[in-house]
N, C-alpha and C positions, 0 to 999 in steps of 0.2 A: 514877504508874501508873494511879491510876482515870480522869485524864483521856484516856491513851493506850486505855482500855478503852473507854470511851464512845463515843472517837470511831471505832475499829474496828467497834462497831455500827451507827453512822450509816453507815457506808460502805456495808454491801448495802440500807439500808432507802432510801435517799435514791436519785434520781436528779439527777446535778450539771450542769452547763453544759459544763465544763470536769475532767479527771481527770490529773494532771500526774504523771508518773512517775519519780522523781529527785530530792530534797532537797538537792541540791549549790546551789552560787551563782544558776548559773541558772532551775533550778525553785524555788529560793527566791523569788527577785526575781519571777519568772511568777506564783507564788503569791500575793504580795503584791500586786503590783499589780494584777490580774484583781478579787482579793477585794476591795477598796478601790473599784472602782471596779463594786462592784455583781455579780460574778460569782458566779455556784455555784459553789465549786471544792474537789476533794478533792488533796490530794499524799500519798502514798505514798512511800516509800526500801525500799531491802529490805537497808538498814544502817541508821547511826544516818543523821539531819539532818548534812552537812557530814562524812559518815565516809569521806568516799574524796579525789578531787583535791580537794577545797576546803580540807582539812587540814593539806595538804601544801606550802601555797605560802611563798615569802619577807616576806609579811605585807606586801607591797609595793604603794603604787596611784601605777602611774607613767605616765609618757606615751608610753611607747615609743619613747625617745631611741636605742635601737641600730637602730629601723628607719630613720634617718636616710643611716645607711649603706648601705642597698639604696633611698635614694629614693624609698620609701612614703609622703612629705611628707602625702596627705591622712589616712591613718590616722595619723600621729603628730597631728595638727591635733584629730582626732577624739580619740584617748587625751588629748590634753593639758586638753581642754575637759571629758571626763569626770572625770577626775583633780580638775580645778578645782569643778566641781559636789559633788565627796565633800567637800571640804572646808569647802566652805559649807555641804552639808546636814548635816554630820555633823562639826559642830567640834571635839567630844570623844572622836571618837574615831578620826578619819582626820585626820594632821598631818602640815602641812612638816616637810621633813625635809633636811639636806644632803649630798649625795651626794661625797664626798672622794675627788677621783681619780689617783693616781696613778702615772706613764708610767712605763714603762722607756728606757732609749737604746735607738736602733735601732726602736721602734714604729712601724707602719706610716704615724703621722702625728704631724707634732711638735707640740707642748702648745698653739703658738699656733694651728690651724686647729683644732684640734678644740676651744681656747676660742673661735673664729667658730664653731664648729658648737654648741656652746651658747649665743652669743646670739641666732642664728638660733629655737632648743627655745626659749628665753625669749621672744621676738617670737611663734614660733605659741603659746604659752600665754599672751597678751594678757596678759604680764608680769606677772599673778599672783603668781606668788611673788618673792622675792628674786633680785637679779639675780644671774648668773657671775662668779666671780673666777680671773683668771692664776697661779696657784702656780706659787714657784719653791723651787728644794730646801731653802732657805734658812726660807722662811716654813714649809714643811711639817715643817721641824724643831723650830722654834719650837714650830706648832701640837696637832702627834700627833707627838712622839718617839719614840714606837714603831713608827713606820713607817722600814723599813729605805730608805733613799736613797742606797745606796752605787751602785747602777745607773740612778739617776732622773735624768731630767732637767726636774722639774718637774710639774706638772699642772695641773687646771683643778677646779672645785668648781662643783655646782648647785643647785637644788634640785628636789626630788619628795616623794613622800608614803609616809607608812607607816599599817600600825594598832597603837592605842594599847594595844590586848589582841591576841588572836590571832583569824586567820583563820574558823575554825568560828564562834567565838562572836557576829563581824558576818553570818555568814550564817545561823545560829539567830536572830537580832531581825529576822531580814524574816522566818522564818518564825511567829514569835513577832508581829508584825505581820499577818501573813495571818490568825492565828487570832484575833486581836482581830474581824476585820472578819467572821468566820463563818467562815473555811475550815475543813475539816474535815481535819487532817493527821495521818499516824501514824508514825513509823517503826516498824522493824524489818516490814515485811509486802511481799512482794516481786509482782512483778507474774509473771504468767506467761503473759502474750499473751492475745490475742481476737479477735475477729471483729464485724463491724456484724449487725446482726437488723433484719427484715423495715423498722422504722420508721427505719431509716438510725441509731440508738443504738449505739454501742460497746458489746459487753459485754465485760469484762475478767475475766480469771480471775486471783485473789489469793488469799494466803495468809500468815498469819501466822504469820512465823518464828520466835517465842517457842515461840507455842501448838498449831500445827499442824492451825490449821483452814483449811480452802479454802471461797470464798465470792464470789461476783459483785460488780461494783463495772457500775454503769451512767452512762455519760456521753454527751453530746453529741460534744465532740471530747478529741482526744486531746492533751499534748504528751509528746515523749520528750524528757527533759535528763537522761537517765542519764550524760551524762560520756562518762567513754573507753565506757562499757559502751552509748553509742547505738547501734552500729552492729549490734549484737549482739539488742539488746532490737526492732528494727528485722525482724529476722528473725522474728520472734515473732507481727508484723502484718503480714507479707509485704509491708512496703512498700520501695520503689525510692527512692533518691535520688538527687541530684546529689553530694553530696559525702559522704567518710567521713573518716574518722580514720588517722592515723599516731602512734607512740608516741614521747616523746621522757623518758626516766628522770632528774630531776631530787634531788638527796639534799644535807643538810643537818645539819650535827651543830653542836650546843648544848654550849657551854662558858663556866666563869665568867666573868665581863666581863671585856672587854680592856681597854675604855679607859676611864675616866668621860666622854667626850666623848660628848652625843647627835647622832651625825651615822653613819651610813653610810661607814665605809671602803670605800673601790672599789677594783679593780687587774684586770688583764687576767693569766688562769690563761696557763699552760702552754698549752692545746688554745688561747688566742686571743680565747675568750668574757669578758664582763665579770663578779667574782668577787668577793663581799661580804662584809662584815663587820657584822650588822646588830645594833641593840642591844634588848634583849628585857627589859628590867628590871634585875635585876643580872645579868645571863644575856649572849651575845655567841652570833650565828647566823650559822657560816660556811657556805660553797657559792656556787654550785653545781655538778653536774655535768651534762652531756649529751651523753646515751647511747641510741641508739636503741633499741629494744626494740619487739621484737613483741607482749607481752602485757604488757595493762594492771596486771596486779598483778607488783608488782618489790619488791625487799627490798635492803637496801644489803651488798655486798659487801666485803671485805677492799680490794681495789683501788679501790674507789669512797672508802673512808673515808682513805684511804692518801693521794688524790690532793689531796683535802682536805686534808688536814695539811699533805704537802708544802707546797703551793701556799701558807697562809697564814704555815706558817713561816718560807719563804723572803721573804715581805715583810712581816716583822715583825721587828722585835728584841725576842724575850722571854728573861726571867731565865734560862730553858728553855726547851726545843720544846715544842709540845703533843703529846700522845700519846695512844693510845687510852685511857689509863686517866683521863686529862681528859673525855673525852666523859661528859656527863652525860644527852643524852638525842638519838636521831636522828628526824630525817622523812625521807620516802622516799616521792615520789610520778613519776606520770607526766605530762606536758603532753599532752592530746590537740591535736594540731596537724591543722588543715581542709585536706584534699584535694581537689581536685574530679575528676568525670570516676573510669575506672579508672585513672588514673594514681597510683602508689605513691611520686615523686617520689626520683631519683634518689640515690644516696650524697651524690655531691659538694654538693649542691644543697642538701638535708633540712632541713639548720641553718639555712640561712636563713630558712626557713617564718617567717611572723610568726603570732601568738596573737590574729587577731582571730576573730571570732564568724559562723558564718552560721547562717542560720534560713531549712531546707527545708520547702516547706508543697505538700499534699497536698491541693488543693482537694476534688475529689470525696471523698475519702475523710475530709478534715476532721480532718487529723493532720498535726501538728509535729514537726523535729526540730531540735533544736539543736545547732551542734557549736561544740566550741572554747568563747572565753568566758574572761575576764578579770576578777578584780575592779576593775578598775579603770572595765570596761565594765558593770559589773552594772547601773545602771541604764538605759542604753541599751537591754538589752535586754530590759528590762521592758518599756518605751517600745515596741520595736515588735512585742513578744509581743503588745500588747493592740492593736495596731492590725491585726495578721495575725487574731485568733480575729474583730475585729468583721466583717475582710470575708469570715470562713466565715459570714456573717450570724448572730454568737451579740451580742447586745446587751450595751453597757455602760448601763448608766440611769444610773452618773454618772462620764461620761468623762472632765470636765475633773477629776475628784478628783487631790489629790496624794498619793501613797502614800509617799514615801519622805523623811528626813530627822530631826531631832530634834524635839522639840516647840519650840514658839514660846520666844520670848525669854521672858513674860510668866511661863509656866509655869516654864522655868526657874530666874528670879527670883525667885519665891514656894518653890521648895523652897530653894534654898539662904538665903532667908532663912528658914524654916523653923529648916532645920539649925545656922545662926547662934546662933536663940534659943534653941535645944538644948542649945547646946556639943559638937555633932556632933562636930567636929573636934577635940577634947582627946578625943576615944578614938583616935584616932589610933596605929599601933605607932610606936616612933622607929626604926624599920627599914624604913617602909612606901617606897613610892617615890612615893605622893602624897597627898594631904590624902583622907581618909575621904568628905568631901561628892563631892567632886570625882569618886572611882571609883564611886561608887555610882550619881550621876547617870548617867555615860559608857556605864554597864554596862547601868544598866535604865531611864533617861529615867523617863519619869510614874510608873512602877510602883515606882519608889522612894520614895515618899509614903506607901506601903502600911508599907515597909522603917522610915521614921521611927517613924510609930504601933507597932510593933513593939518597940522598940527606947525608947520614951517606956512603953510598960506593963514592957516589963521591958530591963532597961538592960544586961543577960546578953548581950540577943540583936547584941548591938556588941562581942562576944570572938572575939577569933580560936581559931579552931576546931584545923584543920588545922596542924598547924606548920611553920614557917617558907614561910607562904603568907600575900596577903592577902582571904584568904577568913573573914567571918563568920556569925556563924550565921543571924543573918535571911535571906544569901544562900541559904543551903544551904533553909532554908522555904520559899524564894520558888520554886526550882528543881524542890522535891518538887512544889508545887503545879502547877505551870507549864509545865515544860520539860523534862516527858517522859525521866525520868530510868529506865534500864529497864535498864544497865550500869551500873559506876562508873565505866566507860570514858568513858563520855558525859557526866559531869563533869567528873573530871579530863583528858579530852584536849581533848573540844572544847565545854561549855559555858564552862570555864577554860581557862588553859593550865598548870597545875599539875605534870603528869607532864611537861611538856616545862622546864621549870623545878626540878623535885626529884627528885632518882636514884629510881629503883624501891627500891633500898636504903632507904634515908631513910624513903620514904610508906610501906614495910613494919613499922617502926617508929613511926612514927607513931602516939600515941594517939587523937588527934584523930580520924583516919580510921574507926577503931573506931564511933566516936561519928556521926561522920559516914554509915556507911551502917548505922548504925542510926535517921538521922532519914529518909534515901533510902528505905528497903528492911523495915524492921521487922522482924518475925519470921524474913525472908528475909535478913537484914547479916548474918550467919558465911556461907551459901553464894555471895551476891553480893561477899564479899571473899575468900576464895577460887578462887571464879570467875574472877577479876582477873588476882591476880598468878598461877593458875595457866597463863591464856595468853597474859597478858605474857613467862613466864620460858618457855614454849613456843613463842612467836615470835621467839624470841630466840636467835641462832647464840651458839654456843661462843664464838666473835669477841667477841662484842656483850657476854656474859656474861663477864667475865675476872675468874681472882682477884684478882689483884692492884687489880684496881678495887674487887670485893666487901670487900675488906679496911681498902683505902683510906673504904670510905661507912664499913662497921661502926665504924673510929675516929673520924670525924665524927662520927657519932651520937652514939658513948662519952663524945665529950668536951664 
């Protein structure tokens, strides 16, 4: 909290190079990069960091293997290379992953071209990962007998990548990297438009959604990576573009693990789209849906949750169906998909939009806009954010800087021999899903050195907190200090993934939690935990809320 205060007053005292509006993926990445390579730069959200589409994705960085089928060959070339770049810069936390597909009889294409149409994906990804294998119903029985194969006639299997934690908390460490290098970031303060003054400076009019103060923010140029909310905040600077946004409603429900296999179940839903099964720790992420929608904020529906079921029931063999009283926790986000021109892009057509990225720039006026944007492309568009603000003529002084990645090998070596001579690793839970050194590095890189010395004066701060999480307590220190904890939402949704992994039930009881925003919040933890579950259980339909589920957590707990 004090460092989210601090930096709300640098905001009107400073004037910045760069004022970036939107904390999502790609004003993360803008953030980072700009700062690293010498820029003044403030970012703003007027939620948490990563509280709207970036929270909401399938935790997936892949290459865009379905645009192969609209013949988009040089953006899949492009996704596949980015894809390939996370995994090298970022071994701990962006992993191959095997994507397990399959077919029905009667699909639009039989198991053998669309295995040539995966060693094609394997040939433009300079064979990077593992190559493609032919599945026939036979092997995929062997391999996942829980895949129902009374309809199949085989599939094919590839690979691509996933993350190792959830989606917010890799786009919190590029902001979490921006502030290392000087950026001055805040959430919760929203922008409310502006206008240039006399010296060509943006002034921006802000305000702080907490506190309710309003207050000038002055910059050079501007970017907008508000997400779906670009085109919007756009109106606000009266600026023109070439392209906007269309909505496409995307939703996903969390249930106990399906399989012990880590691989990506695939299969093609009902509507014809390809339909996952992804694995989340002990946890299993089915969807998706796509559903056009006119406005960007969407909530998942009885028939959205319904469609879901169906769709995985019927290509599964479980002991029993799932049900809604299975679902343990949903996301519900939109894709903004790039338009260009007034065109709104027809019904029939919609779906095929692909999720790549443009970047509108407003030379005179010295304002950005981003639309669309992938994580799989977040680095790309760092890469040419800072190549667009140098030709509004704003300087990098160190342009060759690398901003993005893990620390060196060197470094890494030095802590987990560290942790070695520790015996880091025999604190370990026997429940955990991976060795103690290992999540801690993935989670915080260099700043887990801090976590060690913690944890070496008192050997406390290496207990698990929270229950049945692997969260301990140095984490939760490190987060008060650092990463702007200002909700408990912003813990448990998107510095962790904790609420998408333990019922609301469950973390309501929870004592840990108690404890827990009492190290967050102090004298404020009884109103910020009530805070909590009171607009949790207020966003939450009648649907979502059911007894029979309430009943089903309370005897979990009980027992």
């Amino acid at each position: 909290m004090q460092l989210r205060k601090s930096n709300i007053e640098e905001l009107s005292k400073q004037s910045f190079d760069v004022l970036i509006i939107g904390g999502g993926i790609n004003g993360a990445v803008s953030a980072a990069a700009l700062s690293a390579k010498g820029v003044r730069v403030a970012l703003i959200d007027k939620g948490d960091f990563a509280g709207f589409t970036s929270q909401q994705s399938s935790n997936l960085a892949w290459g865009g293997i379905k645009y192969m089928e609209t013949y988009e060959f040089a953006l899949v070339r492009k996704l596949c290379m980015s894809r390939n770049k996370l995994i090298r810069s970022y071994p701990s936390t962006v992993k191959e992953i095997r994507f397990y597909t399959t077919l029905t009889k009667g699909f639009r294409f039989p198991p053998w071209f669309l295995y040539m149409g995966t060693l094609l994906y394997w040939v433009m990804g300079n064979f990077f990962t593992r190559p493609p294998r032919l599945l026939t119903t036979k092997i995929i029985n062997e391999e996942e007998s829980i895949i129902n194969t009374q309809k199949s006639n085989g599939g094919i299997e590839y690979s691509d990548a996933y993350l190792h934690d959830n989606d917010a908390r890799f786009v919190f460490n590029f902001v979490r990297s921006a502030l290392t290098y000087g950026c001055i970031a805040t959430n919760y303060v929203e922008s409310l438009g502006g206008t240039r003054d006399a010296n060509g400076l943006w002034v921006m009019k802000a305000k702080d959604v907490l506190g309710g103060k309003e207050f000038e923010i002055r910059a050079k140029a501007i970017i907008n990576s508000c997400g779906p909310f670009v085109d919007q905040h756009n109106s606000l600077t009266t600026q023109k573009t070439q392209h906007h946004h269309i909505f496409s409603k995307g939703i996903h429900l969390i249930v106990d693990r399906l399989t012990p296999n880590r691989r990506v179940l695939t299969f093609f839903a009902d509507d014809g789209r390809m339909f996952f099964a992804i694995p989340m720790g002990h946890r299993t992420v089915i969807g998706t849906t796509d559903t056009r929608v006119e406005d960007p904020v969407t909530q998942v529906t009885p028939e959205d949750r319904q469609f879901v079921l169906d769709n995985i029931n019927k290509r599964l063999e479980l002991a029993k169906p799932l049900t809604e009283d299975d679902v343990i926790a949903e996301r519900c986000g939109v894709r903004p998909l790039v338009v260009a021109g007034s065109s709104d892009s027809g019904e029939s057509d919609w779906v095929k939009l692909s999720r790549k990225h443009e970047i509108d720039v407003n030379q005179a006026d010295k304002h950005l806009s981003i639309f669309g944007g992938k994580l799989t492309d977040c680095i790309n568009v760092g890469e040419e954010v800072c190549a667009d603000i140098q030709k509004l003529g704003i300087a990098l002084p160190y342009p060759q800087k690398i901003w993005y990645g893990e620390p060196p090998a060197s470094v890494r070596e030095d802590f987990f021999h560290q942790a070695k001579l520790m015996d880091l690793d025999a604190r370990t839970t026997p429940t955990a899903s991976e060795k103690l050194s290992s999540r801690l590095w993935r989670r915080y890189g260099s700043r887990a050195f801090g976590m060690l010395e913690d944890i070496r004066r008192d050997p406390h701060m290496a207990d698990i907190l929270i229950e049945n999480t692997e969260y301990i307590r140095c984490e939760l220190t490190e987060a008060t200090r650092w990463e702007m904890i200002t909700k408990l939402d912003d813990f448990l949704r998107r510095r962790s993934k904790i609420s998408l992994v333990v019922a609301q039930e469950e973390l309501k009881e929870a004592e840990g939690l108690r404890e827990a925003c009492q190290i967050f919040f102090g004298d404020d933890a009884e109103a910020k935990w009530q805070e909590y579950f009171h607009e949790t259980t207020e966003a939450a339909s009648e649907e979502t809320i059911r007894p029979a589920k309430r009943a089903k957590a309370k005897e979990k707990v009980a027992s």
